[in-house]
C-alpha positions as CSV (number, residue, x, y, z in Angstrom):
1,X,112.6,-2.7,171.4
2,X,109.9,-3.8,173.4
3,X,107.2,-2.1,170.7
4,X,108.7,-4.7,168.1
5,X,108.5,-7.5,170.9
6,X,105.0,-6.3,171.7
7,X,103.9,-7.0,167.5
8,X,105.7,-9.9,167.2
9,X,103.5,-11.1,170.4
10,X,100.5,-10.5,169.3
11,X,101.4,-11.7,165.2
12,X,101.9,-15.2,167.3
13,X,99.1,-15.0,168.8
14,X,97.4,-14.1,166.2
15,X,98.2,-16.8,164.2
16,X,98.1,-19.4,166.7
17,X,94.0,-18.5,166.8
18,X,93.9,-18.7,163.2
19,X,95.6,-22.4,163.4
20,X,92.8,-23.6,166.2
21,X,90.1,-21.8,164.4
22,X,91.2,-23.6,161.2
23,X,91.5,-27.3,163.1
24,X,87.9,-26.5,165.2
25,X,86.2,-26.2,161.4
26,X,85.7,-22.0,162.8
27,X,86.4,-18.6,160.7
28,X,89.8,-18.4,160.6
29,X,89.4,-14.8,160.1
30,X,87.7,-14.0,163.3
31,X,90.3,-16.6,164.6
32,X,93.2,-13.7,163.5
33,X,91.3,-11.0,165.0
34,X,90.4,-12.3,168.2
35,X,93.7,-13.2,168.6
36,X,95.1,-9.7,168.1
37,X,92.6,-8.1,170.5
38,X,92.9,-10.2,173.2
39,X,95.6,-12.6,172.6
40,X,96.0,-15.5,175.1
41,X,92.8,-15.2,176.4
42,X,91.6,-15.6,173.0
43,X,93.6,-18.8,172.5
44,X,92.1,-20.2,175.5
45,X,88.6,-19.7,174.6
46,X,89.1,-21.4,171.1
47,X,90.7,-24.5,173.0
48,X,87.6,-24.2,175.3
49,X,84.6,-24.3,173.0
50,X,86.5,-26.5,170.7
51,X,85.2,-28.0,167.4
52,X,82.2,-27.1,165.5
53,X,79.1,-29.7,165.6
54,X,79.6,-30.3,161.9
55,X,83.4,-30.7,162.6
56,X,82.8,-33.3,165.1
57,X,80.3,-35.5,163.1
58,X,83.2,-35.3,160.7
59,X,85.8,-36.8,163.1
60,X,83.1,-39.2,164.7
61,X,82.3,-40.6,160.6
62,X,85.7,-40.9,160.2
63,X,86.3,-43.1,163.2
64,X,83.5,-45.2,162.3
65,X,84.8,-45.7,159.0
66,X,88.2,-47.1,159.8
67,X,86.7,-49.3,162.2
68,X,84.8,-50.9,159.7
């Protein structure tokens, strides 16, 4: 029992760094894997470094463009 609850864990976690990774314009790949290995450290780390430079001039053109 607690093998499955163990690999359902770190599927979650897993998948929850591939879902910030994905937002954060990051591989999503290296998202999955990080999140695997090292699991809720991972996921905080990608909610500390946060979006790419390229992601964020995406977001700020956006903003300017609606408040045009």
């Amino acid at each position: 029992m607690e093998t499955i609850f163990s690999i359902v864990i770190a599927a979650l976690m897993g998948y929850w760094c591939y879902r910030i990774a994905q937002k954060n314009g990051r591989s999503p790949i290296l998202g999955v894997f990080m999140g695997l290995l090292f699991g809720i450290f991972s996921v905080l780390i990608y909610y500390l470094i946060g979006p790419t430079k390229t992601k964020k001039l995406e977001i700020a053109k956006k903003l300017v463009e609606e408040n045009k």
